[in-house]
MARSEGU-775166 format. One record per atom (N, C-alpha, C, O): residue number from 1; residue in three letters; atom name; x, y, z. Coordinates in pm, 1 decimal. Example, Ala and Ser with C-alpha at 12.3 -4.5 7.8 and 13.67 -1.06 7.14 Angstrom:
2
<node><num>1</num><residu>ala</residu><atome>N</atome><u>1319.0</u><v>-569.0</v><w>780.0</w></node>
<node><num>1</num><residu>ala</residu><atome>CA</atome><u>1230.0</u><v>-450.0</v><w>780.0</w></node>
<node><num>1</num><residu>ala</residu><atome>C</atome><u>1320.0</u><v>-330.0</v><w>780.0</w></node>
<node><num>1</num><residu>ala</residu><atome>O</atome><u>1423.6</u><v>-331.9</v><w>846.5</w></node>
<node><num>2</num><residu>ser</residu><atome>N</atome><u>1285.0</u><v>-225.0</v><w>708.0</w></node>
<node><num>2</num><residu>ser</residu><atome>CA</atome><u>1367.0</u><v>-106.0</v><w>714.0</w></node>
<node><num>2</num><residu>ser</residu><atome>C</atome><u>1290.0</u><v>3.0</v><w>787.0</w></node>
<node><num>2</num><residu>ser</residu><atome>O</atome><u>1340.9</u><v>113.8</v><w>803.9</w></node>
This chain:
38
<node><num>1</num><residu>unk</residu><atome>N</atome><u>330.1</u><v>48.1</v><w>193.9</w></node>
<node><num>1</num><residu>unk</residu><atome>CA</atome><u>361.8</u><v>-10.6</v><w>321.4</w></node>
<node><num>1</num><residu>unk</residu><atome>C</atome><u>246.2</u><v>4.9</v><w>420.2</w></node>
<node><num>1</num><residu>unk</residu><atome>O</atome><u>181.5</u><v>-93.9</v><w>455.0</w></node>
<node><num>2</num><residu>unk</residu><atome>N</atome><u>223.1</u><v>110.6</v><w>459.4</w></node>
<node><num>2</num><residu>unk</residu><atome>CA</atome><u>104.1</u><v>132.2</v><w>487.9</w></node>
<node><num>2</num><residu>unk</residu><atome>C</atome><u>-88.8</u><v>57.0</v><w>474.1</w></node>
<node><num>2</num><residu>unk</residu><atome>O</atome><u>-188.5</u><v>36.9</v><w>543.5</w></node>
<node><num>3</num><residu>unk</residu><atome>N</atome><u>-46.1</u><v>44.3</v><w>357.4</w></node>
<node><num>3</num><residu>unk</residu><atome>CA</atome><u>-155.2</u><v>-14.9</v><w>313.4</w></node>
<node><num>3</num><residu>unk</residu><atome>C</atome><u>-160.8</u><v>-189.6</v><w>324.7</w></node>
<node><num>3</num><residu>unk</residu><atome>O</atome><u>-264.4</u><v>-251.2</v><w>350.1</w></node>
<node><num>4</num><residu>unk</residu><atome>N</atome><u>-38.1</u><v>-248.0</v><w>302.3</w></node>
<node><num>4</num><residu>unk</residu><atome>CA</atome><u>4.7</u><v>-348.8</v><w>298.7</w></node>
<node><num>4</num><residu>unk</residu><atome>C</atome><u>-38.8</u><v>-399.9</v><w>464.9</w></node>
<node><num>4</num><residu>unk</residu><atome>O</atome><u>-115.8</u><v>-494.7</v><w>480.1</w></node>
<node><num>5</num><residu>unk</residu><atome>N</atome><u>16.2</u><v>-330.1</v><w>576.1</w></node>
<node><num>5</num><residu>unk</residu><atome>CA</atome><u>-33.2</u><v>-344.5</v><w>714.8</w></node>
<node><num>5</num><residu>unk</residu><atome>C</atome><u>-165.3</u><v>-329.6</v><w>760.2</w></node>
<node><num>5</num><residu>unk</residu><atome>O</atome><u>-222.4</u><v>-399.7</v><w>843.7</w></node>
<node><num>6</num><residu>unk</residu><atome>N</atome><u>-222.2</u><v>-205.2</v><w>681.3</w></node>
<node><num>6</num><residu>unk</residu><atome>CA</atome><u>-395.6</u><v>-224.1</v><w>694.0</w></node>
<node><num>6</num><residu>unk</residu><atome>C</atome><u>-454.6</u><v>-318.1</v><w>664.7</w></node>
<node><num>6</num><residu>unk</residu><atome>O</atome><u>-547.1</u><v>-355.3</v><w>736.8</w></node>
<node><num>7</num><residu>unk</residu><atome>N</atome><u>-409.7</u><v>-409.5</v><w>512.1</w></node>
<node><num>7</num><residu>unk</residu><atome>CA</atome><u>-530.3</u><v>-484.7</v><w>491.8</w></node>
<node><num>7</num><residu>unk</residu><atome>C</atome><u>-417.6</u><v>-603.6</v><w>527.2</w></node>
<node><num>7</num><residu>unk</residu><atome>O</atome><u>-436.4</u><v>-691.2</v><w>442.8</w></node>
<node><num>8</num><residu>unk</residu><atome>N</atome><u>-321.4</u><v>-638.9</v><w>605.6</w></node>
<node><num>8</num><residu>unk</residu><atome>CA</atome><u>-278.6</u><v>-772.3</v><w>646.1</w></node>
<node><num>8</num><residu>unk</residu><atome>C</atome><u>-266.5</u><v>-797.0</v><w>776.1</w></node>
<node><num>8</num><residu>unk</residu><atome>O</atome><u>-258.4</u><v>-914.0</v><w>813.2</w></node>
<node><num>9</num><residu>unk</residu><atome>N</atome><u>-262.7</u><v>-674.4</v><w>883.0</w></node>
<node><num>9</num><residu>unk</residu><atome>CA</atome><u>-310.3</u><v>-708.1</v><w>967.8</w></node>
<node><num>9</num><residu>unk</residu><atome>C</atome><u>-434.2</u><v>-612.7</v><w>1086.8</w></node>
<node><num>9</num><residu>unk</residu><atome>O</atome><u>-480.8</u><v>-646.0</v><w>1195.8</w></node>
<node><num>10</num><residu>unk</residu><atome>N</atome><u>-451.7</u><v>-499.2</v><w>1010.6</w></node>
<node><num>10</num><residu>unk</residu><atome>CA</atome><u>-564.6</u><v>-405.3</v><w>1089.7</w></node>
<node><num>10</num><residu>unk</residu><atome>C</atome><u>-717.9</u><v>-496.3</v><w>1011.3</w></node>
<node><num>10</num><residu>unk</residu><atome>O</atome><u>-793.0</u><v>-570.9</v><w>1074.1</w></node>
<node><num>11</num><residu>unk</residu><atome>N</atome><u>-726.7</u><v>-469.7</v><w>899.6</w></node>
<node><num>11</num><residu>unk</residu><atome>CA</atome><u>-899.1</u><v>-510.5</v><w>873.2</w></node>
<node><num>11</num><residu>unk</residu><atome>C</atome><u>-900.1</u><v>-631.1</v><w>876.3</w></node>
<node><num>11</num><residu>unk</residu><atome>O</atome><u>-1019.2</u><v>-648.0</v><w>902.5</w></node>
<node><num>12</num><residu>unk</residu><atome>N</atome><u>-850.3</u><v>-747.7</v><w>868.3</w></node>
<node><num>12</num><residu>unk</residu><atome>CA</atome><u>-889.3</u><v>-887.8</v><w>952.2</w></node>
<node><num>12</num><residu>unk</residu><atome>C</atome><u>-943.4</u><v>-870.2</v><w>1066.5</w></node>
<node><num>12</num><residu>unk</residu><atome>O</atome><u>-1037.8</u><v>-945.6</v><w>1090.0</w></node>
<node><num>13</num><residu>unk</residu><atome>N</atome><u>-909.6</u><v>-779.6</v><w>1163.5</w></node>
<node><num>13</num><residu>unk</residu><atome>CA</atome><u>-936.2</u><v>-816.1</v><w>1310.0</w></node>
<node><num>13</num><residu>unk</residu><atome>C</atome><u>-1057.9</u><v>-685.8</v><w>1305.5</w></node>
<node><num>13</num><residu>unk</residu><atome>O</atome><u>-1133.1</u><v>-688.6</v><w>1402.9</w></node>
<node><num>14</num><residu>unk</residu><atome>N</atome><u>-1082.6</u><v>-582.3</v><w>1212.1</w></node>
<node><num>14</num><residu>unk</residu><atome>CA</atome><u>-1209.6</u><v>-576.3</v><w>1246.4</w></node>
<node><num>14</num><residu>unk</residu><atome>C</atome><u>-1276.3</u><v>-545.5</v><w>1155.5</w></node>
<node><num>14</num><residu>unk</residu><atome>O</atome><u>-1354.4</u><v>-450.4</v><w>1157.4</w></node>
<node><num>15</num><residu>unk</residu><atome>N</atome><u>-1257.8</u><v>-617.6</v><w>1064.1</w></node>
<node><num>15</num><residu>unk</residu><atome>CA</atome><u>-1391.6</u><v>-619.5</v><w>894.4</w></node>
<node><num>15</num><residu>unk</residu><atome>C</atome><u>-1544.8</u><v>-655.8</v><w>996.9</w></node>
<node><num>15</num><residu>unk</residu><atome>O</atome><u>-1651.0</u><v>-607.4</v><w>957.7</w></node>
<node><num>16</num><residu>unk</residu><atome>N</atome><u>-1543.6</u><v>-707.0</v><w>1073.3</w></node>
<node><num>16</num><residu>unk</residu><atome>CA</atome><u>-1662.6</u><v>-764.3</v><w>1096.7</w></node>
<node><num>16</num><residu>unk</residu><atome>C</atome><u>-1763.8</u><v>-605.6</v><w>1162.3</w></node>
<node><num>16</num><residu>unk</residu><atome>O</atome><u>-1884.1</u><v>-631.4</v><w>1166.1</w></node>
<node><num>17</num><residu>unk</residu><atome>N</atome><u>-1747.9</u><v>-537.9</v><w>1184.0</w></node>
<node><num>17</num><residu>unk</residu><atome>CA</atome><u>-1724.5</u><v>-400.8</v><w>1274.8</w></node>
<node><num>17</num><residu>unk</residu><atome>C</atome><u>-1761.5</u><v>-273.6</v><w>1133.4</w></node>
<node><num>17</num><residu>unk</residu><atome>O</atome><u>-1822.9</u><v>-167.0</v><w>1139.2</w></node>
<node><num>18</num><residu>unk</residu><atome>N</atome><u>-1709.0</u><v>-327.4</v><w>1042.6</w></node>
<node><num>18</num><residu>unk</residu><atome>CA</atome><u>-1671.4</u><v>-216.4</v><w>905.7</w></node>
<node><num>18</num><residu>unk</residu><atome>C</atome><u>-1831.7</u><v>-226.3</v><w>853.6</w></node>
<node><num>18</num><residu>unk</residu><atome>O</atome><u>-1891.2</u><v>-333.2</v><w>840.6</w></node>
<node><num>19</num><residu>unk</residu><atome>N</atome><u>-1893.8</u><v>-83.5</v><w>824.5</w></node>
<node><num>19</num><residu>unk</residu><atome>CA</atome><u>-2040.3</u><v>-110.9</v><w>754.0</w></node>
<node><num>19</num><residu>unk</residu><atome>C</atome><u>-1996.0</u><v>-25.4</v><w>571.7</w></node>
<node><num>19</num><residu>unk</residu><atome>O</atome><u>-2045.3</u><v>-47.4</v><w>461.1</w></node>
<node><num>20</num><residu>unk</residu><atome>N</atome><u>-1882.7</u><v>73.9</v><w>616.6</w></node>
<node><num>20</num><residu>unk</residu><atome>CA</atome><u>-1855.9</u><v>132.9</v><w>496.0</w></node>
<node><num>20</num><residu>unk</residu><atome>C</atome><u>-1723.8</u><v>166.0</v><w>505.7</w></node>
<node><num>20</num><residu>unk</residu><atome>O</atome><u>-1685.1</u><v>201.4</v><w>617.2</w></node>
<node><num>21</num><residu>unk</residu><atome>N</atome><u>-1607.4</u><v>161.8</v><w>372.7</w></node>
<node><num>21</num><residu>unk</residu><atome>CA</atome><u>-1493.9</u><v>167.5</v><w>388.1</w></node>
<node><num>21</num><residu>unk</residu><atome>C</atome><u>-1471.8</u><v>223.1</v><w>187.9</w></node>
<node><num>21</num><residu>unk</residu><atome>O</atome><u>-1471.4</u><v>163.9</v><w>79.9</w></node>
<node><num>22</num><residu>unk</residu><atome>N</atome><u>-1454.0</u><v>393.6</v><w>244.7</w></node>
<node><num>22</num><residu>unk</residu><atome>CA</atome><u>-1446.8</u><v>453.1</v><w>100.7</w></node>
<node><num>22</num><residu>unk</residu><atome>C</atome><u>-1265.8</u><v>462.7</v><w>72.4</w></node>
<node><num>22</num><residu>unk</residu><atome>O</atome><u>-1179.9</u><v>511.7</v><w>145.7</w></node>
<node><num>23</num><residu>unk</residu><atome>N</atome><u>-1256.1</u><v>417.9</v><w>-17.8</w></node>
<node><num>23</num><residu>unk</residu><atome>CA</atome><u>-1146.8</u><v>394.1</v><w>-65.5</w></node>
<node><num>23</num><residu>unk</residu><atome>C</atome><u>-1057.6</u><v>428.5</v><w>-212.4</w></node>
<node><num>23</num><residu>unk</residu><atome>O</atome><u>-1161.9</u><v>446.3</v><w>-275.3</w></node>
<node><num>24</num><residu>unk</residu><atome>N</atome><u>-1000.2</u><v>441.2</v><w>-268.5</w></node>
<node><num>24</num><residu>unk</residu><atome>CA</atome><u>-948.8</u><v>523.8</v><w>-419.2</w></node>
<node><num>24</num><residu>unk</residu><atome>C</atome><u>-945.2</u><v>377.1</v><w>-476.4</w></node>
<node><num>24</num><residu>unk</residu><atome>O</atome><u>-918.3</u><v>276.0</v><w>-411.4</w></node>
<node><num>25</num><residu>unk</residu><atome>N</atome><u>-983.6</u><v>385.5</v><w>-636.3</w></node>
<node><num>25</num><residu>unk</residu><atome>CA</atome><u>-984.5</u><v>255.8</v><w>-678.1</w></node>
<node><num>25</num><residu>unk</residu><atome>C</atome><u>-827.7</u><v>195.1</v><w>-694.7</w></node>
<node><num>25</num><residu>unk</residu><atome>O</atome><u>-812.4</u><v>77.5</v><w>-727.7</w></node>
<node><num>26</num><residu>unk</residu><atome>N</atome><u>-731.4</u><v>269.1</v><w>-673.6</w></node>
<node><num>26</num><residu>unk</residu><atome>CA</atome><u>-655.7</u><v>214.2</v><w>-701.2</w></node>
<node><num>26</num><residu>unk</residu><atome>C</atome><u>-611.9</u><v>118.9</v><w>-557.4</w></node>
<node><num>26</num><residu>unk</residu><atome>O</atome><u>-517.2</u><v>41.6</v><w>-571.8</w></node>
<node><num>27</num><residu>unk</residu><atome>N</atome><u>-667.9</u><v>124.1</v><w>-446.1</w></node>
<node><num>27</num><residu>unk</residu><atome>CA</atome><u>-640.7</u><v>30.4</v><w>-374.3</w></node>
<node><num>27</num><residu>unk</residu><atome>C</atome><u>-732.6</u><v>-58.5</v><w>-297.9</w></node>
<node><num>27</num><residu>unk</residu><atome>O</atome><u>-732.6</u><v>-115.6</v><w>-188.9</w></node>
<node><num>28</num><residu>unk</residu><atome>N</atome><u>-825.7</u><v>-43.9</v><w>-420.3</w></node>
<node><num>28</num><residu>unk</residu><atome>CA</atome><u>-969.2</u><v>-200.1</v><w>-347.1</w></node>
<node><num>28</num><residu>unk</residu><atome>C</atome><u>-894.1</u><v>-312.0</v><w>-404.0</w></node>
<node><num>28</num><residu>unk</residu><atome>O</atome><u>-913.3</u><v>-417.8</v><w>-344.0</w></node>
<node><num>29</num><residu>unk</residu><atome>N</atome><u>-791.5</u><v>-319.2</v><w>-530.6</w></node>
<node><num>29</num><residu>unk</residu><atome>CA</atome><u>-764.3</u><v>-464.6</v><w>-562.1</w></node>
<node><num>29</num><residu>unk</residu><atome>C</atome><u>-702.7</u><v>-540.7</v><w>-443.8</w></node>
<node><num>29</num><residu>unk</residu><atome>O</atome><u>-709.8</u><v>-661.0</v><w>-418.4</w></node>
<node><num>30</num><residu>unk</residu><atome>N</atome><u>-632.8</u><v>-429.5</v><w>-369.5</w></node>
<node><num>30</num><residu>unk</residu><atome>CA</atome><u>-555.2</u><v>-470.6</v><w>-282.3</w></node>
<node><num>30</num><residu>unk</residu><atome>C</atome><u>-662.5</u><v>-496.1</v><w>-130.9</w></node>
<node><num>30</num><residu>unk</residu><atome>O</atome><u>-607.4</u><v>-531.1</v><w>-26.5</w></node>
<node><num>31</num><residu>unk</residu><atome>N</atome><u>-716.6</u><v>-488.3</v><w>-132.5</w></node>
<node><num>31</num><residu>unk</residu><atome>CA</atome><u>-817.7</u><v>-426.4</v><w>0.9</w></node>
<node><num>31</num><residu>unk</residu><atome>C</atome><u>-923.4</u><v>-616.2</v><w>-52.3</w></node>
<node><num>31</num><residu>unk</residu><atome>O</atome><u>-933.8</u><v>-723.7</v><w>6.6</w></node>
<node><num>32</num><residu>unk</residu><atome>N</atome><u>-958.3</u><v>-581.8</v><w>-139.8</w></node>
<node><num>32</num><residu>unk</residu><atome>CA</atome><u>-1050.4</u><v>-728.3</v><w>-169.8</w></node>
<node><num>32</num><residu>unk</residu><atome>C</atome><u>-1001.9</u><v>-842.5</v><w>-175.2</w></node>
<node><num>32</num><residu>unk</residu><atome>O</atome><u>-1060.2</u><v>-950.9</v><w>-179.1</w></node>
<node><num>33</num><residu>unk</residu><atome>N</atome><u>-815.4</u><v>-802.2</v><w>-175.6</w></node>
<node><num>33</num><residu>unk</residu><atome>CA</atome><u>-773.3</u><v>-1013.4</v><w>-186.3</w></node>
<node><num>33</num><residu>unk</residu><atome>C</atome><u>-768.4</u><v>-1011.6</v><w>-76.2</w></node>
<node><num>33</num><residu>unk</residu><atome>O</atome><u>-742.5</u><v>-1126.6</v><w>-40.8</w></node>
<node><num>34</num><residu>unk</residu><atome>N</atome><u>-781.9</u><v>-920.5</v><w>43.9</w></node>
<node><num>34</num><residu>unk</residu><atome>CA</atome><u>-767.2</u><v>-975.6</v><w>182.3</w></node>
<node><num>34</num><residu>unk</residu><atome>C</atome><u>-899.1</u><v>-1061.6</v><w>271.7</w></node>
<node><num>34</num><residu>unk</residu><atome>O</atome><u>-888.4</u><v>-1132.7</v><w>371.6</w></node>
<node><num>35</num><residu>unk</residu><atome>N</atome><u>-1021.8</u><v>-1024.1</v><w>193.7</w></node>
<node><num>35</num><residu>unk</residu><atome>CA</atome><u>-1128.2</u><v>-1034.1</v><w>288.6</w></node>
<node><num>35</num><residu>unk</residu><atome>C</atome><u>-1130.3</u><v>-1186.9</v><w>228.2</w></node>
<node><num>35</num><residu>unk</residu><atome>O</atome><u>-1062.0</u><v>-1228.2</v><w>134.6</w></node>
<node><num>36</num><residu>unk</residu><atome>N</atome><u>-1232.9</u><v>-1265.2</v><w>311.2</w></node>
<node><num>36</num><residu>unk</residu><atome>CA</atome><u>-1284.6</u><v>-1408.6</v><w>289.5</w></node>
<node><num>36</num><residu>unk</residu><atome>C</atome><u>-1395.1</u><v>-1411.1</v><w>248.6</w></node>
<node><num>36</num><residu>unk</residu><atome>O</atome><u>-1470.5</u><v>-1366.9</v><w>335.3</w></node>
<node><num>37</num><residu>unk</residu><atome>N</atome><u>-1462.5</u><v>-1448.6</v><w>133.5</w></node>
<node><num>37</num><residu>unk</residu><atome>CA</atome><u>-1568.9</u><v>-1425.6</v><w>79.5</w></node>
<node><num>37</num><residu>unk</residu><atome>C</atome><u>-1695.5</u><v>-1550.9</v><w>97.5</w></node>
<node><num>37</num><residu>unk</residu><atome>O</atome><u>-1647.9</u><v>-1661.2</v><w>70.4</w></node>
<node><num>38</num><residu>unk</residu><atome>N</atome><u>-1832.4</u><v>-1556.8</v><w>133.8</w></node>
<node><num>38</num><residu>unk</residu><atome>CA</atome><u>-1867.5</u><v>-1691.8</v><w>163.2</w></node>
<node><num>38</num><residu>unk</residu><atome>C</atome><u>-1912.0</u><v>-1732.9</v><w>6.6</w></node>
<node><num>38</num><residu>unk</residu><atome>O</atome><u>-1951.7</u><v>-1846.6</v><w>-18.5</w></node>
């Protein structure tokens, strides 16, 4: 739940801001479908 609110609505509004974001692998799958990739 937690996590679900971080990456749906906290790091949208400030990925741009983020230079490093250490994380357990078990939740980059979740953390990487959020960002927009160019």
């Amino acid at each position: 739940m937690i996590l679900d609110r971080f990456c749906l609505q906290i790091l949208p509004e400030i990925h741009h801001n983020i230079k490093w974001l250490d994380l357990e692998s078990s939740s980059m799958k979740h953390v990487l479908r959020t960002a927009h990739y160019p």
